[in-house]
N, C-alpha and C positions, 0 to 999 in steps of 0.2 A: 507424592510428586515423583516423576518416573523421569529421568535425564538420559537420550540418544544420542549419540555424535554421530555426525555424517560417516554411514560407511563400517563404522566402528567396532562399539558396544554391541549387545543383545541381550531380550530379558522374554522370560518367559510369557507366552501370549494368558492374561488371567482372565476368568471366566465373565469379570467384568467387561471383557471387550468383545465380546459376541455381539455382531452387528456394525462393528468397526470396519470392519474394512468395505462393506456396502457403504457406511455413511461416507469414506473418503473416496469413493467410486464416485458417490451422487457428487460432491462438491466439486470433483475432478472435469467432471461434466458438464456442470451448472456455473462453473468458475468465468469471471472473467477472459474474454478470448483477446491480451494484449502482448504487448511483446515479451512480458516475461516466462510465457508458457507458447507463444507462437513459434518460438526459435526450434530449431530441429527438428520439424514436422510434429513437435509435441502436441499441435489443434488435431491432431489425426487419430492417436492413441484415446484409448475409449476408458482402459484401464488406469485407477488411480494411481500415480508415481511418487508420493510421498513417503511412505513409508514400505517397506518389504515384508508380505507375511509367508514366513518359511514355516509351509502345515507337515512339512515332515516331520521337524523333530519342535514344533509347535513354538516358533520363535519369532520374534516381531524384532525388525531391525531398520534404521532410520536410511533413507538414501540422502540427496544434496540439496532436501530443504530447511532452512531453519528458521524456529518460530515457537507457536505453540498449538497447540491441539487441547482442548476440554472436551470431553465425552465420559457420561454416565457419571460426574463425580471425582473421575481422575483428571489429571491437568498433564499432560504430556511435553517438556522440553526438548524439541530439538537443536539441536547446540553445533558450534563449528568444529569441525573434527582438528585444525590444530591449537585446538586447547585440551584433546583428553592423553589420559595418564590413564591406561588400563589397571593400573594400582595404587589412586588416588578415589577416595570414597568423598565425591562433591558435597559441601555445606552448601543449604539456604543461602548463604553472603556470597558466597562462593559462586554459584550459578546468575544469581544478581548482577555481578561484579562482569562476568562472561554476558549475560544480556546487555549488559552497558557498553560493553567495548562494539556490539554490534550495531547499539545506535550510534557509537563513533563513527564507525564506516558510516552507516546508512547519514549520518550526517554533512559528506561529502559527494555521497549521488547524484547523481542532474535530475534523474529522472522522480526521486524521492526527498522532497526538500522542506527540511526539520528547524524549525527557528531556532536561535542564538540559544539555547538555554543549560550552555556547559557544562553553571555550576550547579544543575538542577541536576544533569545527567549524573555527577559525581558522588552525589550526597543521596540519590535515591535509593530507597530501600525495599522497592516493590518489583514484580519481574517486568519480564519483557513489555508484553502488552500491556502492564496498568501503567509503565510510564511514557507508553508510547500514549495512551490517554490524556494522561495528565500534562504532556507536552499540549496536546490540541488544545485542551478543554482551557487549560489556564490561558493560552491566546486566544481563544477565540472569545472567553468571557471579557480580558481585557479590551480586546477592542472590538467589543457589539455595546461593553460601558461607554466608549468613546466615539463609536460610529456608528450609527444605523446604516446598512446597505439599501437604499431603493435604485428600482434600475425601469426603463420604460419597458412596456409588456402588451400585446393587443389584447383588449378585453370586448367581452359581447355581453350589451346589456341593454334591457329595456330602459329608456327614459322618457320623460316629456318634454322633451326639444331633442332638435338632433345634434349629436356631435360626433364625428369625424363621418362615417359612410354610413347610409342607410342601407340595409340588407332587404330589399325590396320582397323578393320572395319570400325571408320567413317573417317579414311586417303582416305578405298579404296572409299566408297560411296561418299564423301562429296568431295574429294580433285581429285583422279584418275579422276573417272569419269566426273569432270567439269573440264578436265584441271589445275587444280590447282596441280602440282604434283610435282613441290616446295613447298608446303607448308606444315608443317607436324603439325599434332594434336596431342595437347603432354596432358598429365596431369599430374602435378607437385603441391611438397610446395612450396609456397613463404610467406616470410616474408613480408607482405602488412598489408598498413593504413586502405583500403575500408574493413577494418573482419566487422563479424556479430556484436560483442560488439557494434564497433565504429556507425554501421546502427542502433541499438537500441536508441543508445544515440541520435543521429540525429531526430529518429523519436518520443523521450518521448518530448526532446527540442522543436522541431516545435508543437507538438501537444499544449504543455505550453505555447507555445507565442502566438499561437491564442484565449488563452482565459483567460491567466493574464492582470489583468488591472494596477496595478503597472510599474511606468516607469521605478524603477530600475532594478527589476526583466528583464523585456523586456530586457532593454542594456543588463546584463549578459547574457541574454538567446541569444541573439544578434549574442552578441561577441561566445559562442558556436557554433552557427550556422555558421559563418564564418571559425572557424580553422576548422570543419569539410565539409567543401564545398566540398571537392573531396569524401566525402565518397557517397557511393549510397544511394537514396529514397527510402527504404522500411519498410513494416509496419512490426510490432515486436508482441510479446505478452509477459506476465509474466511467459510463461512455458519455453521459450527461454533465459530468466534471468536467472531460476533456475538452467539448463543446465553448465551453464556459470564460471568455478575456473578459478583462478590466478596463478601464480610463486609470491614467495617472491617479486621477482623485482617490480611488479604491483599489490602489495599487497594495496596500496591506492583506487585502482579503487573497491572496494570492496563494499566501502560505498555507489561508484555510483551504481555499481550494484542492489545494495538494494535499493534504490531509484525508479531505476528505472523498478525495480520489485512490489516496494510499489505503483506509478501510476497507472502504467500497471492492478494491479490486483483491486484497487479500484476506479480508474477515469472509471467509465465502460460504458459510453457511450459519450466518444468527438462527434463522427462522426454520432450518430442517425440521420438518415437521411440528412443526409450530414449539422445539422445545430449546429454550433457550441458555439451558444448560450444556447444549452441542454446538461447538465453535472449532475451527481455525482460522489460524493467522500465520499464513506460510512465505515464506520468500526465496526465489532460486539462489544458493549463495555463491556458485559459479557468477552470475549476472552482478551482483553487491559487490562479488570480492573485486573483478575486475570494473565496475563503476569507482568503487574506491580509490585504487590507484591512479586512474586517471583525475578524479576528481583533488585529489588530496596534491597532486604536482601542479596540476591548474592552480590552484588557491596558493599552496605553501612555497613553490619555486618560480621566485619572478625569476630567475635568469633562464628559465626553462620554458618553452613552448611546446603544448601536449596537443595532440590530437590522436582521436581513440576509432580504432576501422577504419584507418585515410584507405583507399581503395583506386587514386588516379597515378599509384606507382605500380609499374612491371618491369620483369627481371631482362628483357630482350627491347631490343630496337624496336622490331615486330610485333610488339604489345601483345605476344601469342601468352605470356605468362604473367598475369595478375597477382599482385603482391597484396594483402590485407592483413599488415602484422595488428596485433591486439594494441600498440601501441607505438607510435611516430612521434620521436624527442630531438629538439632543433634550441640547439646554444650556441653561442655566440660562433662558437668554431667547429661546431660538426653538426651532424643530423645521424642520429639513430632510430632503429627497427627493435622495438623489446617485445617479447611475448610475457604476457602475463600468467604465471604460475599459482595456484591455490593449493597446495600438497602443505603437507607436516615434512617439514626439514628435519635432519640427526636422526631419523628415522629409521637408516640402515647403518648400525656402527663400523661396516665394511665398506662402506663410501665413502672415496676419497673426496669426493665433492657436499659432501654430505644433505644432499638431495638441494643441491641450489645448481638451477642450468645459467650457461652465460648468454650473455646478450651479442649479436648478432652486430 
């Protein structure tokens, strides 16, 4: 197990990692194009931004994502840079303990939204990814026990009466002309289990069970794979997620939805070349830390009103100068402008501020 802090650490590039920095190329590439890589012209850049490989003096060093990496057998942590201690040698618990604090952020995101399972998050003993599994897997088993999803869907099928539209042209092509002229080609709604929802889910599930190593995880993911047996085999993406609202009635499955929008967009390479012992699971943590903050005065300070990007304030009469602090806070007696900061504080012992800027 190999642990990089944003920015920070460096470890020697080992002979295991030959071909590493092409496979983070291809996924760079191949990645989801949503807004957590579209920001700063990053759709533009061809080369991979995840990690830095310095072939001078042959050193591999983590930049501002954090998550995890598997490749060839090694399992690579990248970790938030203010939690390292350049003279602190990280335990097992230890690195666990730091993936957990990161679903605590990611538990207050808007954009990343992680069911109630606190005391789950506490007690976990697995890293980052297997409990972000184990988070899915155990909702979504729980309620596919308790709810089947069907949703209406157009379906094309031969029958012997018609129902909803007859497709006249492939009746005459397909059905006339071969004889078939019982059987009529209809396309209709139906109310069916095999929707596109239920094929996502099947296919985040299979893709998880091939590379969680956790037994529990497994069973649950299991037991998923089995009530959706009759749905079809096919592959999904996270733009097919975002397509995707509910009714009231299946207002639950919303959490899956997210979930399995959160894979989809950051597991970005299962299937590199068909081996699936090659994965990440990355995330910008500039974008986290500052969803965080907002997220976390939204939920925790009723006397406080957040809003995050307001962008309809400017500095002049003449609206010549646009204002979009990273964060707009309005109580009962004033309204503040904060920027949100992500740096390691006490970090210069000759800093009389000791790396915390004020607010505006």
């Amino acid at each position: 197990m190999i642990n990089l802090f944003e920015y920070q650490n460096k470890i020697e590039i080992q002979d295991s990692f030959e071909g590493l920095e092409g496979f983070l190329d291809e996924i760079w590439n191949s990645r989801e194009k949503n807004s957590f890589y579209s920001e700063n012209g990053n759709d533009k850049i061809e080369s991979q931004r995840f990690l830095q490989f310095i072939h001078k003096s042959d050193e591999l060093k983590s930049n501002k994502y954090v998550g995890v990496i598997h490749y060839e057998g090694s399992k690579i942590n990248l970790l938030p840079k203010i939690f390292f201690d350049s003279e602190k040698a990280y335990s097992t618990n230890e690195v666990n303990q730091i993936q957990n604090h990161i679903l605590w952020w990611l538990s207050y995101c808007r954009k990343i939204k992680l069911p109630n399972y606190q005391a789950s998050l506490g007690s976990a003993k697995s890293d980052f990814f297997e409990v972000l599994i184990y988070l899915f897997s155990k909702y979504t088993r729980e309620l596919l026990n308790s709810t089947i999803y069907q949703q209406y869907e157009e379906v094309n099928r031969e029958l012997s009466f018609i129902k909803g539209r007859l497709n006249t042209s492939e009746y005459i092509n397909e059905n006339l002309n071969k004889g078939k002229w019982h059987r009529l080609n209809c396309t209709y709604d139906a109310f069916v289990f095999d929707n596109e929802f239920n094929r996502i889910i099947k296919y985040v599930t299979t893709l998880l069970f091939n590379v969680t190593s956790n037994q529990d995880n497994k069973k649950n993911l299991r037991e998923i794979l089995f009530i959706l047996d009759e749905v079809s085999d096919e592959r999904a993406t996270a733009e097919q997620c975002s397509r995707i609202s509910f009714n009231p009635m299946f207002g639950e499955f919303e959490t899956v939805r997210d979930y399995c929008q959160l894979f989809l967009t950051n597991c970005i390479s299962f299937d590199y070349k068909t081996d699936l012992k090659l994965f990440a699971f990355l995330l910008p943590m500039e974008y986290v830390f500052e969803d965080f903050i907002f997220g976390f005065i939204e939920k925790e300070l009723e006397k406080v009103t957040a809003k995050a990007q307001r962008s309809d304030t400017y500095l002049d009469e003449g609206k010549a100068f646009n204002l979009k602090p990273d964060l707009w806070l309005k109580t009962d007696h004033k309204s503040l402008i904060a920027d949100t900061k992500y740096k390691i504080v006490y970090s210069d012992e000759k800093d009389p501020k000791k790396g915390i800027c004020g607010i505006l």
